[in-house]
Structure formats: C-alpha cells, structure tokens
C-alpha positions as CSV (number, residue, x, y, z in Angstrom):
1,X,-26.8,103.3,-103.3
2,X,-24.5,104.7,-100.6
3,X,-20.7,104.4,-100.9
4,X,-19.2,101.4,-98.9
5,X,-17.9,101.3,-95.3
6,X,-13.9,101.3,-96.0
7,X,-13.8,99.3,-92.7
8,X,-16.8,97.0,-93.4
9,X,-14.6,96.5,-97.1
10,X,-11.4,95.6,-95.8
11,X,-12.8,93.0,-92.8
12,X,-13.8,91.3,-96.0
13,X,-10.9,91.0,-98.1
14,X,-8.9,87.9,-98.8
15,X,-5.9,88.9,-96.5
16,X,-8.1,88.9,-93.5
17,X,-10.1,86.3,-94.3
18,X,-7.3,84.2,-94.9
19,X,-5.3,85.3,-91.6
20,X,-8.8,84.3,-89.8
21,X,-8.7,81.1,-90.4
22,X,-4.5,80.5,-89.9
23,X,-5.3,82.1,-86.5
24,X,-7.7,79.2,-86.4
25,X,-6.0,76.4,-87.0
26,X,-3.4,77.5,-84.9
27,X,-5.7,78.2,-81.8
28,X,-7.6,74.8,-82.0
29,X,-3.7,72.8,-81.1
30,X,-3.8,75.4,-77.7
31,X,-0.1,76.7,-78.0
32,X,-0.1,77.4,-74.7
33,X,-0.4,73.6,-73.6
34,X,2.5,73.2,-76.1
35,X,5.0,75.5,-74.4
36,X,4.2,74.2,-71.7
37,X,4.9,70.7,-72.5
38,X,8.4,71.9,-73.9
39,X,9.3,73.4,-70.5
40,X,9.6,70.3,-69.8
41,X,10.9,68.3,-72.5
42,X,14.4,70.1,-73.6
43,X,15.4,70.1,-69.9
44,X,14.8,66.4,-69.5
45,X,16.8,65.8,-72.7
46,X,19.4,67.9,-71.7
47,X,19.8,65.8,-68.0
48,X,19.3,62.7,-70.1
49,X,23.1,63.8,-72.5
50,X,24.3,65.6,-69.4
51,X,24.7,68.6,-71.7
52,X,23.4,69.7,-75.0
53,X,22.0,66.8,-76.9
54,X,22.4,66.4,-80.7
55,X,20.8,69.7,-82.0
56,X,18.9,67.6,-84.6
57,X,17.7,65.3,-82.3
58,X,16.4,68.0,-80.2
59,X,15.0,70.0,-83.2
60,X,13.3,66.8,-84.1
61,X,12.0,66.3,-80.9
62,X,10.5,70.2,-80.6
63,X,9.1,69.8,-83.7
64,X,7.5,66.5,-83.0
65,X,6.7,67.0,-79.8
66,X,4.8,70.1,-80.5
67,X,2.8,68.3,-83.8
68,X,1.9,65.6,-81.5
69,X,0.1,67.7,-78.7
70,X,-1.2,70.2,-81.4
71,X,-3.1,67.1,-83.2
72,X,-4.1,65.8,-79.5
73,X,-5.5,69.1,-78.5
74,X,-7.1,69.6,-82.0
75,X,-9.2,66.3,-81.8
76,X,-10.1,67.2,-78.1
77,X,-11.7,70.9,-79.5
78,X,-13.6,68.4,-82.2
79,X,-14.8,66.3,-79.8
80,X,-15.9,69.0,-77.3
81,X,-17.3,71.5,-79.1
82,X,-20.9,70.6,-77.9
83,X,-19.6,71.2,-74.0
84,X,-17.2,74.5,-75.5
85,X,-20.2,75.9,-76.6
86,X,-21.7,75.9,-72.7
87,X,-18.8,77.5,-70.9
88,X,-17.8,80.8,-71.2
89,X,-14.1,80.4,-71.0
90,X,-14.5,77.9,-74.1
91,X,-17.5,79.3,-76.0
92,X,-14.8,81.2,-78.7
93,X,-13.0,78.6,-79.7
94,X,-13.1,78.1,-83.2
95,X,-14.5,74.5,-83.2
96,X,-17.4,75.5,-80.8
97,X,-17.7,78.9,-82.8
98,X,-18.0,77.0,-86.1
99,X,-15.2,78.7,-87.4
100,X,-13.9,75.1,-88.3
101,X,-15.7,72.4,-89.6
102,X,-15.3,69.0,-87.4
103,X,-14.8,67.3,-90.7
104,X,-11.9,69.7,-91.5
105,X,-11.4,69.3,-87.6
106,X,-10.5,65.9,-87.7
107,X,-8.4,66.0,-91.0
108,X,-6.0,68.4,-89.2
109,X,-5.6,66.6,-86.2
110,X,-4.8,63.7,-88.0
111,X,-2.7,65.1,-90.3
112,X,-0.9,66.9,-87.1
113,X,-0.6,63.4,-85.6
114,X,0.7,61.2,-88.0
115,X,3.6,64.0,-88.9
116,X,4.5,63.6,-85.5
117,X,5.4,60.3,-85.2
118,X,6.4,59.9,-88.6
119,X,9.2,63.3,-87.5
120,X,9.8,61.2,-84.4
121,X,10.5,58.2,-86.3
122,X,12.8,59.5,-88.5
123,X,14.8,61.8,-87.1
124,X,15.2,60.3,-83.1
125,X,14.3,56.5,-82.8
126,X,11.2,53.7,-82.8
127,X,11.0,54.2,-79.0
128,X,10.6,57.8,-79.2
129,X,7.9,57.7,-81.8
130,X,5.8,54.7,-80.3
131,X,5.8,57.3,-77.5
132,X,4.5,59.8,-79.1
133,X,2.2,57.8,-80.8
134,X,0.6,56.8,-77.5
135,X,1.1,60.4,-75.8
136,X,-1.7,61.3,-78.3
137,X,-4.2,58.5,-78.0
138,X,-4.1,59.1,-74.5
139,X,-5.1,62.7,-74.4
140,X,-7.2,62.4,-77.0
141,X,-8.9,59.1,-76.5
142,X,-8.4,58.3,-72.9
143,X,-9.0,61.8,-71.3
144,X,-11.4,63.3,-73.7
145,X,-13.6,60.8,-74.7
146,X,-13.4,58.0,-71.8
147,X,-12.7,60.2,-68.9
148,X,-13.2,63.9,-68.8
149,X,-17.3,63.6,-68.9
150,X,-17.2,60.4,-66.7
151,X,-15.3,60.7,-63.5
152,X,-14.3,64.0,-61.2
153,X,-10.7,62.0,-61.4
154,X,-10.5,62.8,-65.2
155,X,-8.0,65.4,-64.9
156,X,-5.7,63.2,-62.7
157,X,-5.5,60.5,-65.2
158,X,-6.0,62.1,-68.2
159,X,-3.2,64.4,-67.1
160,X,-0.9,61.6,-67.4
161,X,-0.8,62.2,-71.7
162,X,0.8,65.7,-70.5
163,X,4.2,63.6,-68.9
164,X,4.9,61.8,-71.8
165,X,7.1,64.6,-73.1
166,X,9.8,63.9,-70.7
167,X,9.5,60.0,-71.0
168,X,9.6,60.8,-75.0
169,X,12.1,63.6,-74.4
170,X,14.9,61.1,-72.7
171,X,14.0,58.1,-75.0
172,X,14.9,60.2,-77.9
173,X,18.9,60.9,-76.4
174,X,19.1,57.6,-74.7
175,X,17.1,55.0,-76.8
176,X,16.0,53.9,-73.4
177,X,14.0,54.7,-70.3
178,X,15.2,54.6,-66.4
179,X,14.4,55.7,-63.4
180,X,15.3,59.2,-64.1
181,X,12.4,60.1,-66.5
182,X,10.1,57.9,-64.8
183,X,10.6,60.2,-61.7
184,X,10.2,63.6,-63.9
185,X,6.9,61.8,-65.5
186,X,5.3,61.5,-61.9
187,X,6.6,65.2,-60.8
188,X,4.2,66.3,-64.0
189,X,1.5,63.3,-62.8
190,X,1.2,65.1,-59.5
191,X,1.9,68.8,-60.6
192,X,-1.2,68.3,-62.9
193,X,-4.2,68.1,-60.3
194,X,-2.8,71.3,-58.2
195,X,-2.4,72.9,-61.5
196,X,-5.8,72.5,-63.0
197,X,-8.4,72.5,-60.1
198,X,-7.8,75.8,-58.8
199,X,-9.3,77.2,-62.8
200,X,-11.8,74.6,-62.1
201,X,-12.6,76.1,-58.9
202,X,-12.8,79.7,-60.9
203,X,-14.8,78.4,-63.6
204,X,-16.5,75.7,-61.4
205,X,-20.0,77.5,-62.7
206,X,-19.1,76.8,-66.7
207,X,-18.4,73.3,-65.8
208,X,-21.2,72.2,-63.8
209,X,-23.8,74.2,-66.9
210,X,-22.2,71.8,-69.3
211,X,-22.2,68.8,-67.2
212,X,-18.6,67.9,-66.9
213,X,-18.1,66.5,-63.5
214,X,-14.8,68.6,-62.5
215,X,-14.3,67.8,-58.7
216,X,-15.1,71.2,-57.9
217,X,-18.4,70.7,-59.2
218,X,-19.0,67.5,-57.3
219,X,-17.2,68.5,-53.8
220,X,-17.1,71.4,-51.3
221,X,-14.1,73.4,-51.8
222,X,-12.8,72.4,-48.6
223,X,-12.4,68.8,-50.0
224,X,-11.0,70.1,-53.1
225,X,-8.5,71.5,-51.2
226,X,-7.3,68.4,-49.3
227,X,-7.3,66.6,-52.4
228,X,-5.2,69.5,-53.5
229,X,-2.7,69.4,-50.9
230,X,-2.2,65.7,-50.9
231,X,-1.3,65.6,-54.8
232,X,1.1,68.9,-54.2
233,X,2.7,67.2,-51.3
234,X,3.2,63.9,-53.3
235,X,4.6,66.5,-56.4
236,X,6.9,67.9,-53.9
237,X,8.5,64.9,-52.4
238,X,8.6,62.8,-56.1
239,X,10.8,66.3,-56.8
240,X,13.1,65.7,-53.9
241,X,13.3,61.8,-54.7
242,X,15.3,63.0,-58.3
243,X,18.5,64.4,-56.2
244,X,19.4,61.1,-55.1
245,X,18.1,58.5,-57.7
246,X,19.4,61.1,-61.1
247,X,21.9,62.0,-59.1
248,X,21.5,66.1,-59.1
249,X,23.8,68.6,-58.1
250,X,23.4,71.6,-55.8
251,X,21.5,73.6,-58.5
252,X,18.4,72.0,-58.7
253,X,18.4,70.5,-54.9
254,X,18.5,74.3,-53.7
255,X,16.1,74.5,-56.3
256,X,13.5,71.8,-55.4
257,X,13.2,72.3,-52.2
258,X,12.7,75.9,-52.0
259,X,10.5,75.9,-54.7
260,X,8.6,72.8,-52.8
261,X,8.3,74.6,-49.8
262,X,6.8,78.1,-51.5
263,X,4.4,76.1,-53.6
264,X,3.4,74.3,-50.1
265,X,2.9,78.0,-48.4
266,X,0.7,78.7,-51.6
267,X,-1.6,75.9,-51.2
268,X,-1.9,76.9,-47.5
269,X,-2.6,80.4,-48.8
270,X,-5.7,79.1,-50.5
271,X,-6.6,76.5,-47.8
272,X,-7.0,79.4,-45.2
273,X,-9.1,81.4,-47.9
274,X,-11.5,78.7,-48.3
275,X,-11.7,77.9,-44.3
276,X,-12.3,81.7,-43.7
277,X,-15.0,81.9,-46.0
278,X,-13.4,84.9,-48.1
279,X,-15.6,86.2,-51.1
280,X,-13.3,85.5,-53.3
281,X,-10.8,83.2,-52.3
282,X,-8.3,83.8,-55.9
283,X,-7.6,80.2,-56.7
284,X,-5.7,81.8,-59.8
285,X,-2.7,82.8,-58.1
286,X,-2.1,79.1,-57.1
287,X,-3.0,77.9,-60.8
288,X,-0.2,80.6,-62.4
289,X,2.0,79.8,-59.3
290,X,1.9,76.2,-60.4
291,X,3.3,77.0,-63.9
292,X,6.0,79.2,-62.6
293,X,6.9,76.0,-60.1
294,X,7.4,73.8,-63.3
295,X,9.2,75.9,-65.4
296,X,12.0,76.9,-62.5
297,X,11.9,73.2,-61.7
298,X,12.9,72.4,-64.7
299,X,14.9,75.0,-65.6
300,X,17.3,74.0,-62.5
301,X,16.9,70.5,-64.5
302,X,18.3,72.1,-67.6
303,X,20.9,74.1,-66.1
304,X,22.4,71.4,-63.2
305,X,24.2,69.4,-65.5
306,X,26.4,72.3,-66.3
307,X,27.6,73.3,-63.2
C-alpha cells in the first residue's frame, strides 16, 4: 500500500469535520440577513429612549432578535432546498447541498425560535416577544411557504417579516407602539422591493429554471423598473414623513433627504441602462447602494438623539 496523502488525512480529521458542520449551522440562519436586520433595530431603540437604552434590554434584544431571524431563515433553507438546488447562487447552501439533514434542519430552527421569544420574554416584555414570535411565522410561513412560489409580489409582502425588528426594537424600551416605529416599519416595507429586485434582475435566469415567479421573471425589465421607482419613491417620502411626526433633529433630516435624493439618482442610473438597451445594465450597484441607504439612514437615526 502507498503512504497516505497528509492533505487527504487531515480534511478528515475530527477538527475539520467538526468546524464543517459549525460553519453549517451557522450559514443556514444567513448572518448577513441578521446584520442587517440589527442596522436597524439598535437605532430604533435608541430613538425610542432618546439615548442609550438599558444595556440589558438591548443585549436581550440583539440576542433575540438575532435567534429569531436565524430560526426564520433556517426553516426557509429547509423548506427550499428543492428550488436551492436549481439556482446557482443557492445550489451550496448546506440544506440544498445535504450537508444538513431537514430533520436536523427543522430541529434547529425550532430550537433557534423558541429561544428567541423565550430571551425576549424574559429579559424585555410580553409585547416584545409576541413580536418576535410573529416576525418568525411571517417570514417563515407567510413568505416562504404561502408567497414566494405563488405571486411575483412575494418579496413585497413577505418583506414585511424583515420590519418587525424596529416595531420589536421600540416595544422592547417603550412597552408600547406609536407612530414612530410604525413609520420606520414602512421605510424597511418600501426599501425592501428596491433592495431585492435588482439581484433578482442579476439572477433573473436561476429564478425562472426553478420556477419561482420573481417579477423579473414575469415582466420586462422596463416594468420592473417602474415598479422599482414607485416603491423607492414611496421609501423616500415615508423617510421624510419621520422628521415631523418623531420629531427629528437636523442630523437625520440632512440625512434623509440627501440620502433620498442619491438613492433617487441611482434608480435613474439604472432606468436609463435598461431604456438604452446596455449589455449589461449592473443592477448590483443599486442592490449594495440600497444597503448603504439603510444603514446611514439609520445610523442618522441612532446618532440624532444625541445632538
């Protein structure tokens, strides 16, 4: 027999096989989705005490917050593995790569889920938790398994599971709801279309070979883009409506309406693209200038109450 491959040795040993599946597990709650959703969570807690909030209570909300939408994300991989499988962009992912079992699958996402509201719960208040509680069955139920393979509307919708963090953010510091986070939940209601339809516009060809009807697929991408524009413009405004109604300061009204008007200019970027017929019309830079938007938005959120 020949002497073993050192290399081919240590991909197998314990260690790696062990770090494997940690990697995982912590791929199939999409930590990217999470940061996101804190962006916009500490901010709103932070307008919500008009300074910093009880560190506990915001450690509990980070921590719950971040189990919630890591158990909601897990059971949408479980549920989608068959369309993962079809897409390119998806096709690694551990639950459409069998690198998790959906039994095991589902046991983490539940176990993900309940700690959440059960951290919530404890730690913040029975409004904050019931929140929670419902962030999840939205994303997972209503958007994955009612919506997403159903309607070219799924991502508005579903994208609504994606504002709870600022309603669940405030009702954690407050106990209560007004029109404040209300407002910041329709800013992230309308941000989400303008956000996600330009990658479905990229990956419009991994969407339509797995059947989900993504309105890219369905529509010409000139119709995309006037549904595009009309969410962004309704974004825009709902972010303008805050520096009355909260009240804000000068901070974040500088804030919102340059950002509004750049992130207008981008969308018109992209419309004149599409109109001219260009071979590729880079929908990307308006889907990372969209995250960019929402974090300085709410950054001049966090930082307003301070000045």
């Amino acid at each position: 027999m020949g002497a073993l491959d050192p290399a081919a040795s240590a991909a197998t040993t314990p260690e790696t096989g062990w770090v494997t599946t940690v990697r995982a597990y912590v791929s199939v709650t999409k930590p990217r989705i999470i940061e996101l959703l804190l962006v916009t969570t500490v901010p709103t807690m932070i307008l919500a005490a008009q300074g910093w909030p009880d560190p506990w209570v915001m450690i509990a909300v980070i921590v719950g917050g971040a189990l919630a939408a890591g158990g909601a994300s897990t059971f949408n991989n479980v549920y989608d593995a068959d369309i993962d499988r079809l897409m390119v962009r998806t096709a690694h992912r551990p639950m459409a790569s069998g690198a998790i079992s959906p039994r095991a699958g589902w046991i983490f996402g539940s176990i993900l889920s309940v700690a959440s509201v059960v951290v919530l719960a404890m730690f913040t208040n029975w409004l904050a938790a019931a929140l929670g509680a419902l962030a999840i069955a939205a994303y997972a139920l209503g958007y994955t398994v009612l919506l997403k393979r159903r309607t070219a509307q799924n991502i508005v919708w579903g994208g609504a599971a994606g504002c709870m963090p600022v309603l669940i953010g405030w009702a954690a510091v407050s106990g209560s709801l007004s029109w404040t986070p209300v407002i910041l939940f329709f800013v992230v209601f309308w941000w989400t279309p303008p956000h996600y339809w330009p990658l479905s516009l990229r990956y419009r060809d991994d969407y339509e070979s797995a059947g989900v009807p993504m309105l890219p697929v369905l529509a010409l991408p000139a119709t995309v883009m006037r549904h595009i524009a009309a969410y962004s413009a309704l974004m825009v405004l709902t972010s303008w409506v805050l520096i009355p109604i909260a009240p804000m300061g000068w901070v974040y009204s500088v804030t919102a309406i340059v950002l509004g008007v750049a992130f207008g200019l981008e969308v018109f970027r992209l419309w004149r693209r599409i109109k001219r017929g260009a071979e590729d019309v880079a929908p990307m830079r308006l889907f990372h200038g969209s995250i960019t938007y929402l974090a300085l938005l709410f950054l001049a959120v966090a930082i307003d109450p301070f000045v």
